[in-house]
C-alpha positions in Angstrom: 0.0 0.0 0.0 2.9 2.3 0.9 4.5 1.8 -2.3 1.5 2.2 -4.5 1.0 5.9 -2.1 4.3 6.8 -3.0 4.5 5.6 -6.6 1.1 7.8 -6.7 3.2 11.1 -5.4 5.2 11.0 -7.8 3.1 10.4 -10.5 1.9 13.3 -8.7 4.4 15.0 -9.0 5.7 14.4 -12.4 2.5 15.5 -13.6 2.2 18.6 -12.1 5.8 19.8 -13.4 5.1 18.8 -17.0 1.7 20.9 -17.0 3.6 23.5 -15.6 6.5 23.7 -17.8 3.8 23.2 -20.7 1.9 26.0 -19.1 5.2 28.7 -19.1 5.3 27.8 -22.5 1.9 28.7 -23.6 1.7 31.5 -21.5 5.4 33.2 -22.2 5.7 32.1 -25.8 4.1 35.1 -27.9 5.0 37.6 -24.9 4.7 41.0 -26.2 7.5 42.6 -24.6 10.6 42.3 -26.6 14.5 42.1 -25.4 17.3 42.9 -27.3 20.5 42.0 -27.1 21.9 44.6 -24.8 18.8 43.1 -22.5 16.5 46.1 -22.9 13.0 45.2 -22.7 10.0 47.2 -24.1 7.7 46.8 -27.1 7.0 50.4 -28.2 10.3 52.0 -29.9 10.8 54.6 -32.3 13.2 54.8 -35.5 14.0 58.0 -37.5 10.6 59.0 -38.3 8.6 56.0 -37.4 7.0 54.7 -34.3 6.8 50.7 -33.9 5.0 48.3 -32.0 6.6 44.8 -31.7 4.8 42.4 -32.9 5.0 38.8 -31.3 4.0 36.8 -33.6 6.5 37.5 -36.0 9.1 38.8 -33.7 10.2 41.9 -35.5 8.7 45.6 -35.2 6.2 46.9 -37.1 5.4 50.7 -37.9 2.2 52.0 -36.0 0.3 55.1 -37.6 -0.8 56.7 -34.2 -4.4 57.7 -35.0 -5.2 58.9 -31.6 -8.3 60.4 -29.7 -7.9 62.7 -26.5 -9.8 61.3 -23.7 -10.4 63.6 -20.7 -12.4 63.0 -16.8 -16.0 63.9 -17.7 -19.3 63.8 -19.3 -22.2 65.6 -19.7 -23.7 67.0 -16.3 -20.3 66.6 -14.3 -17.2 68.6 -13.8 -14.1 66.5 -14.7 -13.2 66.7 -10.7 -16.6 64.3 -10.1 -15.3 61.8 -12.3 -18.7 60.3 -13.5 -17.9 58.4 -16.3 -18.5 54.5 -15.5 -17.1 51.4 -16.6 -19.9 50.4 -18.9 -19.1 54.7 -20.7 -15.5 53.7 -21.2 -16.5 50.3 -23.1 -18.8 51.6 -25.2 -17.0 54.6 -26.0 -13.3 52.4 -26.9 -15.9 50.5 -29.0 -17.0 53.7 -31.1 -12.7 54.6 -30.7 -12.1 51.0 -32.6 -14.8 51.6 -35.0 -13.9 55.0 -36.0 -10.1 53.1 -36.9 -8.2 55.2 -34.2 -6.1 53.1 -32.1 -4.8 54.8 -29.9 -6.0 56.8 -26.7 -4.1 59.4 -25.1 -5.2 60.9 -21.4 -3.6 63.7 -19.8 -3.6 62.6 -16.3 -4.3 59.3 -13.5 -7.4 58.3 -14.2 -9.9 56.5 -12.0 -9.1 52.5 -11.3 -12.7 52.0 -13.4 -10.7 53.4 -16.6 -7.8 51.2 -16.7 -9.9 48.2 -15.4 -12.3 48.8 -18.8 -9.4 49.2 -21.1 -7.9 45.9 -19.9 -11.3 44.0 -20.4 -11.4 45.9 -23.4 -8.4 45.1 -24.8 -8.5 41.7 -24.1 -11.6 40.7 -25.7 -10.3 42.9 -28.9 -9.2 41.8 -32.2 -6.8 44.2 -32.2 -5.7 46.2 -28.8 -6.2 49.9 -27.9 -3.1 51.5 -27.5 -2.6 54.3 -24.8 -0.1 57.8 -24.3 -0.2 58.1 -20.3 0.3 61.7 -19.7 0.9 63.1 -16.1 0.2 66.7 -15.6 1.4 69.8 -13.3 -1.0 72.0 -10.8 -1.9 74.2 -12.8 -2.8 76.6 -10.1 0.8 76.4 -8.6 2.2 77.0 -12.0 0.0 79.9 -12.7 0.6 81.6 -8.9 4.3 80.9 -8.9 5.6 80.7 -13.1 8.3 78.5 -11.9 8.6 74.8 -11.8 11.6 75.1 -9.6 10.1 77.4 -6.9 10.5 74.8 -3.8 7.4 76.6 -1.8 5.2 75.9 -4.9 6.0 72.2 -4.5 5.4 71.9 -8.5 8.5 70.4 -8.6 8.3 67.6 -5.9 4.5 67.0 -6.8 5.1 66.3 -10.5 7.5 63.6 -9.6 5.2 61.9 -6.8 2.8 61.7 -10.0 5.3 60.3 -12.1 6.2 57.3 -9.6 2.5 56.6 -8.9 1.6 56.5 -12.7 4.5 54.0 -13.0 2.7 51.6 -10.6 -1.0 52.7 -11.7 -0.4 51.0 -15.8 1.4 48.5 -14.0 -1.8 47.4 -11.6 0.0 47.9 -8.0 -0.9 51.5 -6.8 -2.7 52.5 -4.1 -3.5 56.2 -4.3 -5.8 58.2 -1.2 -8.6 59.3 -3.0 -11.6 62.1 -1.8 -14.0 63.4 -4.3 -13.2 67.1 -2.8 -9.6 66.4 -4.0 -10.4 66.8 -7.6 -7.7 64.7 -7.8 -7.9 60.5 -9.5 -7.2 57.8 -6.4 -8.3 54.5 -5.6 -6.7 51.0 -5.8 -5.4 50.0 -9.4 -4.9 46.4 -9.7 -5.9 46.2 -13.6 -2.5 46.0 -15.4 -2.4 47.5 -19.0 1.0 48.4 -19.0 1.3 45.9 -22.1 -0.9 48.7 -24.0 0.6 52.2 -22.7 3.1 52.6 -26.0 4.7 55.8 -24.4 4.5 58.3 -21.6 3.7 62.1 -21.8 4.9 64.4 -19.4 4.0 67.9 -18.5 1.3 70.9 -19.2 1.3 73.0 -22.4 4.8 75.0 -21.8 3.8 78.7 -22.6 6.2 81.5 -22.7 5.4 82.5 -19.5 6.5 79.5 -17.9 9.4 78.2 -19.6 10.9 81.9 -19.3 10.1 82.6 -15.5 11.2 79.1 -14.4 14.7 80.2 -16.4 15.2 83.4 -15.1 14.9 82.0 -11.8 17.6 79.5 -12.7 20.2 80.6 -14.5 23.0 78.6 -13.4 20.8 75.7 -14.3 21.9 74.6 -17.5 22.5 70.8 -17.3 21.3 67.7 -16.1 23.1 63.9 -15.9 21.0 60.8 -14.9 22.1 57.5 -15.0 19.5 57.2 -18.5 19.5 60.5 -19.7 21.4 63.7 -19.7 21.6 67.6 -21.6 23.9 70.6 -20.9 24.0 73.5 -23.0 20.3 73.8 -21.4 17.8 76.1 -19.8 16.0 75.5 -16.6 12.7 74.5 -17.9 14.8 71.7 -20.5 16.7 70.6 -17.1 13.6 70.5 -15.5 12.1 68.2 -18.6 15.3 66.1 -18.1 14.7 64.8 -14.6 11.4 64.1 -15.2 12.0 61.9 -17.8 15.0 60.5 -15.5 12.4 59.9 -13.2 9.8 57.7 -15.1 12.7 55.3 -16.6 14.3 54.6 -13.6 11.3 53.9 -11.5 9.5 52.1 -14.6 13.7 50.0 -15.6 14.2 49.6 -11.7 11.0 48.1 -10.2 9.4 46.3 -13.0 12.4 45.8 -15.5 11.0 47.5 -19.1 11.1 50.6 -20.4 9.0 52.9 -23.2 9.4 56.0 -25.3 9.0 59.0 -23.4 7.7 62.6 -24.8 6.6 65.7 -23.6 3.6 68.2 -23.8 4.9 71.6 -25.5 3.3 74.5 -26.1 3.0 75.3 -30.1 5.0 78.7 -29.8 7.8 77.2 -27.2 9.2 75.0 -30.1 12.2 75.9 -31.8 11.2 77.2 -34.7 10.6 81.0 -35.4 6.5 82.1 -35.9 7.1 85.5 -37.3 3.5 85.7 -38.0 2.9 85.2 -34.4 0.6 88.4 -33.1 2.1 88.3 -29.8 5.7 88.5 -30.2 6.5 87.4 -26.1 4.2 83.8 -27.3 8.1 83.0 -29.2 10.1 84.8 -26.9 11.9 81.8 -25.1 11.7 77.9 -26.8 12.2 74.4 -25.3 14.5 72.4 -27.5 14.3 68.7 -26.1 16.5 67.5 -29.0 19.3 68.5 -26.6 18.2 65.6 -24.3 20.4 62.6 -25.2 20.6 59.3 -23.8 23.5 58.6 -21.2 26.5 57.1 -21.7 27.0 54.4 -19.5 31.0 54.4 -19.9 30.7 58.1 -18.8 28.9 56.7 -15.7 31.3 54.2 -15.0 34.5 56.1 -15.7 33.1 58.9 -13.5 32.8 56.1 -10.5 36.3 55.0 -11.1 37.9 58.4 -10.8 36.1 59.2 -8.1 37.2 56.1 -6.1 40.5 55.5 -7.7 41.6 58.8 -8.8 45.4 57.7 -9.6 44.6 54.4 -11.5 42.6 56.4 -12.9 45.0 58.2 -14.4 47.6 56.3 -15.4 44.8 54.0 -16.9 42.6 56.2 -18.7 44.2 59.5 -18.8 47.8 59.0 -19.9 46.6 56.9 -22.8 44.2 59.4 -23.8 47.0 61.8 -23.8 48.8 59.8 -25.9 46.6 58.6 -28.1 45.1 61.6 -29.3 48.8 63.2 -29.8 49.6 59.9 -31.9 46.6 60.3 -34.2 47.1 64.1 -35.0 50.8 62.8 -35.6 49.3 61.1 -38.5 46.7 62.5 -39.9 45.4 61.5 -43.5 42.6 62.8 -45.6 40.3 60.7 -44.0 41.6 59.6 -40.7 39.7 56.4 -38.9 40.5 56.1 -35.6 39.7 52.6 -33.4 40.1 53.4 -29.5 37.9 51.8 -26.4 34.8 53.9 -25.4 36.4 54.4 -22.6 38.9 56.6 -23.6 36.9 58.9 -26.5 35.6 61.9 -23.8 39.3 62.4 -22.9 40.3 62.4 -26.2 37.8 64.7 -26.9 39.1 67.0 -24.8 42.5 67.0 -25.3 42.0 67.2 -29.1 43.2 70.8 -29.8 45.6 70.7 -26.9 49.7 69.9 -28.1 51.3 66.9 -26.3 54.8 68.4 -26.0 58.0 65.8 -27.3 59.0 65.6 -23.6 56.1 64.8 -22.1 55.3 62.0 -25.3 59.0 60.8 -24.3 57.6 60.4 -20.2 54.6 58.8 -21.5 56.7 56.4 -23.5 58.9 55.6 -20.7 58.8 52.1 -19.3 59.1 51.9 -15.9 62.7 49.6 -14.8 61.4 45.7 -13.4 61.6 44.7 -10.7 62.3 41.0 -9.9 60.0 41.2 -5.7 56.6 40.8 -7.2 58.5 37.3 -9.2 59.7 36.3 -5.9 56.7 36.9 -3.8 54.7 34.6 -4.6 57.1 31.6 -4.0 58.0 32.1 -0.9 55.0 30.8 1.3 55.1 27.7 -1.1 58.9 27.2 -0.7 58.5 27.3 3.1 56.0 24.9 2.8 58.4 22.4 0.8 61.0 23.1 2.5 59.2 22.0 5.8 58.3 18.8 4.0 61.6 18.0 3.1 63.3 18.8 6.3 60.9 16.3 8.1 61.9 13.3 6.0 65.7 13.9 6.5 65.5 15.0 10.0 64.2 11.6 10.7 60.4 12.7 12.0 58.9 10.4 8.8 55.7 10.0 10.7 54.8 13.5 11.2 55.9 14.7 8.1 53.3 11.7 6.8 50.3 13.1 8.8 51.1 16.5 8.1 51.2 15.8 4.4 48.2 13.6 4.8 46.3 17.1 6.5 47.9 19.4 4.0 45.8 17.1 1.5 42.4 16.5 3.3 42.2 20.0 4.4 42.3 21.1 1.0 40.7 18.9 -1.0 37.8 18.6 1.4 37.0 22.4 1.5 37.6 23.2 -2.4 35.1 20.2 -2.9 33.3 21.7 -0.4 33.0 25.0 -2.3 32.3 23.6 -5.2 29.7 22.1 -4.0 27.9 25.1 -2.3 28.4 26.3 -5.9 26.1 23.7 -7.3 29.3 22.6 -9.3 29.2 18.9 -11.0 30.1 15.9 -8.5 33.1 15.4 -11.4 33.9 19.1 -10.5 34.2 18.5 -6.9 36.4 15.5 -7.4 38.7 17.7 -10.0 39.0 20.2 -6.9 39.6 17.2 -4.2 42.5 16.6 -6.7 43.7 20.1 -7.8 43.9 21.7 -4.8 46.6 20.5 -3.0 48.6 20.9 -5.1 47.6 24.1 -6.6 48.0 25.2 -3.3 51.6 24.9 -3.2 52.0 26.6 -7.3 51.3 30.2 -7.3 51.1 30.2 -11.2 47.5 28.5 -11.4 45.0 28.1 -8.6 42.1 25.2 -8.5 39.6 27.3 -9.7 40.9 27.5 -13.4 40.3 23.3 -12.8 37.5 23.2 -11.8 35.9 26.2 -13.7 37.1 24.6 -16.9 35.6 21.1 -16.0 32.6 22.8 -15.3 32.2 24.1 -18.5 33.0 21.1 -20.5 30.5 18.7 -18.1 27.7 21.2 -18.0 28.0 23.2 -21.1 25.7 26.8 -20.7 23.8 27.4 -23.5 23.0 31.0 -25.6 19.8 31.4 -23.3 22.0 31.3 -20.6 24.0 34.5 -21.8 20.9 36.0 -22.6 19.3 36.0 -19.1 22.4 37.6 -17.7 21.6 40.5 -19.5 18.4 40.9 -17.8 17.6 43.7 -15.6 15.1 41.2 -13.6 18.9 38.3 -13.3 19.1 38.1 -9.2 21.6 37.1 -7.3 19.5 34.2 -6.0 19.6 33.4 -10.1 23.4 32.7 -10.0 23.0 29.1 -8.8 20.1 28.8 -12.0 22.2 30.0 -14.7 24.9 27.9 -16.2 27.4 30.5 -17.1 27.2 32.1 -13.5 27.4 28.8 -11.6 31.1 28.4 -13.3 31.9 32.0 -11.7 30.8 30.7 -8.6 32.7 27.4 -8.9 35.7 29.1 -9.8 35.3 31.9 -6.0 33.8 29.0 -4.3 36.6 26.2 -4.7 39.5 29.0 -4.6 38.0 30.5 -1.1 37.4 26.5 -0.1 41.2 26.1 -1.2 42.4 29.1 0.4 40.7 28.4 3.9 42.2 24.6 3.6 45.5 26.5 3.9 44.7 28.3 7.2 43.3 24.9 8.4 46.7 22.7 7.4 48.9 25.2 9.3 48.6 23.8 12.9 49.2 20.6 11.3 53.0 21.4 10.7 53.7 22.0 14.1 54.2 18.3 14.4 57.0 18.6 12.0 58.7 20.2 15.1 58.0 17.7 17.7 60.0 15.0 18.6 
């Protein structure tokens, strides 16, 4: 009976993992959120001129023609503060949307929950989706008091970004927003996730003159911005102010649910760039926001920026000398057409030094190779010479037994805890074994240590595959994931069996003393 109990478990069992792993598949295998290979993930994009939705099926993009349709907070008989339109309004109304052949809807604000609950029944009941522009707007009433966006006691500013989180978390179904009808102001609990429809955010009120100009003059030394996704210089206040706003919904959207989307913002007509001579009033084009100056950051810049903050003189032997000298040896020898193939690391520097002259001396310092030194060579032998050494002296002093034990220690202790590692590393039992072997003796060869063994065994027994690199990629990989994935289990093999290795050594120490007793 107890057999046939246990044979029905894992029937059980068995079952129950093949419908799930059959379920994953049917439910992940025409996702609509593409990855590429840099491990981005989104499925709205634009290219020159053209804006693209991914399309699963096929898994390319496709261009969309937004034909759009501003939707607003009210209805006949209610200020858009009461929020009376109901769920059974929205469905019929994205019905007349879909039969007019507009597909997308554009809102300047939170909605109610009722609005995004309706689009997601909607949408997926619909042939063919409708697509929305989430906006998120300013006070209006600050802005017109105060004219700055900056000005801390008109908490424009600080409130546009609280909006900008809690609209991430709204399309995504997992906000929870205070709501009173006196507030004139959306709330509620959004638990409806559409964020597989919202093709692009929309930030901001209609910039006029007046505001773009005041919230400059009250900033002047505000001219740049540098996020870790965006950045601008050369800017005014209001464009700096644009910046961090856009910053702000990437990195909450990129940190906390791992995608990302195009991101716009809502411009007056006259605060373009262009000239409107035929404007009547000449103060309408008086100041202009030029987002084109927004680009997207650099993460070398990022990262070169971190080292020389925290290693300011590697820093500049290892980035700034060989800019130096690689910008003075291209100018040397400068063609027609002059291609140039340095690391990204390097190009800013360059940059900067490319109208400065590298004088002959210092080229002749920066050529200079530094005399060797033969201490780092010697170094590294010495602990495993003393070791030897020990070895050998017990045999010819006579004390064969303890050298034997010691020896026999100087073995267990290693190869135990390198296996050991590589076990807590969810290494291959033949990888253990290759570290029970290796390390002992790697131990005592400062050339090559028992993680290049058992790393490489590793790879050969359990081979990672291209999905493998792929998920590293991904902003959602873990830590927890390391033990998962097949290429970052040989990392950990490789720190696991050389700390198992390198504790051994501590462990074998006492074990010589007996080389000393009689």
């Amino acid at each position: 009976m107890r057999k046939v109990v246990i044979g029905g478990v894992l029937f059980f069992c068995v079952l129950l993992a093949i419908t799930i792993a059959i379920g994953q598949d049917m439910l992940f295998a025409k996702s609509p959120i593409y990855k590429d290979k840099e491990g981005n993930k989104y499925f709205a994009r634009t290219i020159d001129k053209s804006f693209q939705i991914y399309d699963p099926a096929s898994g390319g993009f496709g261009d969309l023609f937004l034909a759009g349709v501003n939707m607003g907070t009210a209805k006949p008989g209610y200020w858009p503060g009461e929020f009376g339109i109901s769920k059974d309004d929205y469905l019929r109304w994205f019905k007349y949307i879909d039969e007019m052949n507009a597909n997308t809807i554009r809102v300047y604000t939170i909605q109610m929950p009722v609005f995004y609950e309706a689009l997601y029944e909607y949408n997926t009941a619909a042939k063919s989706p409708l697509y929305l522009l989430q906006g998120v707007y300013m006070n209006e009433a600050a802005v017109a008091k105060y004219g700055d966006a900056l000005n801390e006691e008109s908490g424009i500013r600080e409130g546009f970004l609280k909006d900008i989180s809690d609209i991430v978390d709204v399309i995504h179904g997992r906000a929870n927003i205070p709501w009173s009808i006196h507030t004139g102001v959306a709330g509620g609990k959004y638990r409806a996730d559409i964020s597989e429809y919202v093709i692009g955010w929309v930030l901001g009120i209609e910039a006029d003159a007046y505001l773009v100009g005041t919230t400059t003059e009250c900033n002047p030394d505000l001219t740049a911005y540098d996020g870790e996704y965006v950045y601008i210089n050369d800017a005014n206040a209001y464009e700096v102010f644009l910046t961090e706003a856009a910053e702000a919904v990437i990195s909450k959207e990129i940190g906390k649910y791992g995608v990302q989307r195009p991101v716009s913002w809502t411009n007056w007509v006259t605060a373009d760039p262009i000239e409107h001579p035929h404007e009547p009033d000449e103060r309408e084009d008086a100041v202009s926001i030029d987002i084109e100056k927004l680009k997207e950051s650099d993460a070398i810049d990022e990262m070169v920026s971190i080292f020389a903050d925290e290693l300011p003189e590697a820093k500049r032997v290892l980035i700034d000398e060989r800019d130096e000298y690689l910008i003075s040896e291209i100018l040397k020898n400068l063609g027609k057409t002059t291609v140039a193939v340095v690391g990204a690391g390097h190009v800013p520097g360059m940059l900067k030094r490319i109208n400065l002259e590298t004088s002959a001396e210092r080229l002749s310092e920066l050529n200079a190779i530094p005399p060797k030194t033969n201490i780092g060579k010697i170094l590294p032998w010495v602990f495993p010479a003393i070791i030897l050494s020990l070895f050998i002296w017990g045999f010819t002093s006579g004390n064969t037994k303890n050298t034997v034990d010691s020896i026999k220690w100087w073995i267990l202790a290693h190869g135990v805890l390198s296996s050991l590692g590589t076990l807590l590393a969810f290494g291959h039992p033949l990888t253990a074994i290759t570290a029970f072997i290796a390390s002992p003796i790697t131990s005592l060869n400062p050339t090559i240590g028992v993680g290049f063994f058992t790393a490489t065994v590793q790879t050969f027994i359990v081979r990672p595959r291209v999905k493998d690199f792929e998920q590293i990629r991904d902003p959602n990989f873990s830590f927890k994931k390391w033990w998962q994935n097949k290429v970052t289990r040989i990392f950990l093999v490789f720190i696991f069996s050389s700390i198992g290795s390198s504790i051994g050594t501590f462990v074998a120490l006492p074990a010589l003393k007996k080389l000393f007793a009689n």
